[in-house]
C-alpha positions, 0 to 999 in steps of 0.5 A: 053496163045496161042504162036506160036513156030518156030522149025529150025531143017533140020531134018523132023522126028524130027521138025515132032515129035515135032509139033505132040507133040506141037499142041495138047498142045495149040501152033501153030507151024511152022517148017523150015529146014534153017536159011533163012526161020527162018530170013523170019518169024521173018521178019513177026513176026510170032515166040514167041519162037523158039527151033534152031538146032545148025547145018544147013544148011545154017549156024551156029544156035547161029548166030540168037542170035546175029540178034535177040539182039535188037529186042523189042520183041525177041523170047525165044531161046531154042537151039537143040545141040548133045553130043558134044555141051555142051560148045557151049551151055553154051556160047550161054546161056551168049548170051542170049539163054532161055535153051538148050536141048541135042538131043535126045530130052525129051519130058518132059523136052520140055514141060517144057523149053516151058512153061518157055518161055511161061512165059516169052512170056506172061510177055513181052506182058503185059508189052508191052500193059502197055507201050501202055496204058501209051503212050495212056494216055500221048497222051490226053496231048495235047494242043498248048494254053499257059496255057497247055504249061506251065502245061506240062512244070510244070508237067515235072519239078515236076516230075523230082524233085520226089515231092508231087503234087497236081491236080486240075480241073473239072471233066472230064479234065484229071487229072489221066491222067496228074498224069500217064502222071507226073509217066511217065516222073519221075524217078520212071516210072518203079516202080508201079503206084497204083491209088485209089479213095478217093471218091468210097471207104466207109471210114470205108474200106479207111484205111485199104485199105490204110495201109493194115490189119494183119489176125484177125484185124476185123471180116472179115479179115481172112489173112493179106492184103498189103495195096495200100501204100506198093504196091507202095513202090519206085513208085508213089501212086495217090489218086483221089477226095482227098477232100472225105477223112474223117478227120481222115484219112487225119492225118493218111495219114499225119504222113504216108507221113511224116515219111514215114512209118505206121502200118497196122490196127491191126498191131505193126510193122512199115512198111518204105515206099518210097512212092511219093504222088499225090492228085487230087480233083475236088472241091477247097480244100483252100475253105475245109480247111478255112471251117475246112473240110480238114486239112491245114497241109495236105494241104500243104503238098501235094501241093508242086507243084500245077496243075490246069488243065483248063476246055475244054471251057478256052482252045477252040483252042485244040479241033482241035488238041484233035479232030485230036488224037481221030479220029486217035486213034478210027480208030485204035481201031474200023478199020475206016478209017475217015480221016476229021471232016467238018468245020462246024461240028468242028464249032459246037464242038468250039461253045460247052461250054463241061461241061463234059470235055474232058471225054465227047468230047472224047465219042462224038466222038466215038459215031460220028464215030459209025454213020458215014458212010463217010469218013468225020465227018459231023454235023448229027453224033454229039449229039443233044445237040451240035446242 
């Protein structure tokens, strides 16, 4: 992982020495003499980590732990201190500060303290792109119709009540998304959100995908493997296309649910779980069960609370409104700067019965803005079949 270091040192040899050592290692480096200068690139976020001297200057280094406390990304702080600034240090790391290392400096020990940081610096990123993926996903639900009102009002009360909640809905209207969406809003937003599809998966593998397996528990199981239901222990396991689950299955994953523990296949051990469940499926699972192929014990059990998301044609009024969100999130992704659809062009698109949902309005538009050349979408960039 590329990261850029800010060395605060008013020693030239030494902030020198230190960037020869650092460029060749993969960092960018940027050396300054004063706290000022250090305050004017974090300004411009342009420090990941940064190795501070205690004395400069213009001021007191430890200060910048102080002006960097609240920052949402804030740099590792590794402190540069002589022989006679070990309980400064000391106090500085309950403040905050990542390491500290004792002039004159090794450049092992450097490597390493910068490596740490590093890691931190990474895990931080991600976690940061997780939060805008899910934001991005909360995004799609959108929608001033009543009956959008009310499944945001119902998702919000499932999910502070920590539930089994079933999805229901055509393909293509969102449904692991109003399931990310329920994660999100819930207690368990910071525990794992584990997602699998029922219907992708051979129900031969369903299983142990499910439950996991011990080493040696068919041919090709060499080492044991967690099952999806473990990884989600204390947070949220959605299973999509519920309805493809083989019957025997759906008893497995019952007694799961219930007892909230199973073994893995191969294994004697009970494995506790504190797993909250929810299900989608695009086919009516009241008509499976009355047809004996999926089990009404089950059934219930998952729908605690039971969501419908209405196909795009019931809900004509928000393709405004979804219009505006992927015009302003394409810009953002592609560097475009379309500003308006036509009315015209938007007629079309509320003529349209959208048998594909919002999965196909969202990819009309990204292909519209592929071929749009103005600031406006105009009818020549829609697909022929909405003409």
């Amino acid at each position: 992982m590329s990261a850029t270091v800010l060395i605060v040192d008013d020693e030239e040899h030494a902030r020198e020495e230190i960037i020869t050592f650092l460029n060749p290692r993969g960092y960018e480096t940027i050396g300054v003499a004063t706290l000022a200068e250090a305050r004017r690139c974090l300004q411009l976020n342009n420090a990941d980590i940064i190795l501070l001297d205690v004395l400069l200057p213009d001021g007191h280094g430890p200060h910048l732990l102080e002006e960097t406390a609240s920052l949402p990304m804030r740099p590792p702080i590794i402190l540069i201190t002589g022989n006679g600034d070990i309980d400064m240090a000391v106090e500085a790391m309950k403040n905050g500060a990542h390491d500290f290392l004792q002039k004159p400096i090794k450049l092992a020990q450097l490597e390493k303290s910068i490596l740490r940081a590093t890691e931190i610096v990474a895990m931080r990123r991600e976690l940061a792109h997780l939060r805008q993926s899910r934001q991005e996903q909360l995004d799609f639900i959108v929608g001033s119709t009543p009956a959008m009102q009310i499944l945001v009002d119902q998702a919000q009360r499932a999910a502070e009540a920590s539930v089994s909640v079933l999805i229901t809905g055509e393909t293509g209207t969102g449904k692991e998304v109003l399931a990310n969406a329920i994660h999100q809003m819930g207690p368990r937003a910071n525990r794992p959100f584990v997602a699998i599809n029922c219907a992708a998966i051979q129900s031969t593998v369903l299983e142990s995908e499910l439950f996991g397996h011990e080493a040696g528990a068919f041919t090709s199981a060499e080492k044991r493997k967690n099952g999806l239901m473990e990884v989600a222990d204390g947070g949220i396991l959605f299973l999509d296309e519920i309805s493809s689950m083989p019957l025997d299955m759906q008893a497995k994953l019952l007694r799961a649910i219930e007892d909230h523990s199973f073994r893995r296949v191969g294994g004697t051990n009970l494995i506790q779980v504190d797993v909250e469940v929810l299900a989608a499926s695009n086919r009516d699972l009241k008509v499976l069960r009355d047809q004996g192929e999926f089990r009404e014990d089950l059934y219930y059990r998952l729908k605690v609370v039971d969501l419908h998301l209405p196909p795009l044609r019931e809900r004509r009024a928000d393709i405004p409104e979804l219009a505006g969100l992927f015009i302003r999130k394409n810009n953002q992704r592609m560097g475009m700067n379309i500003t308006e659809i036509t009315p015209r062009a938007l007629q079309a698109l509320l003529n349209y019965d959208w048998p594909g949902n919002i999965r196909e309005l969202r990819n009309t538009f990204e292909r519209a803005m592929i071929f749009c050349d103005e600031e406006r979408i105009d009818l020549p960039h829609l697909p022929a079949e909405l003409l």
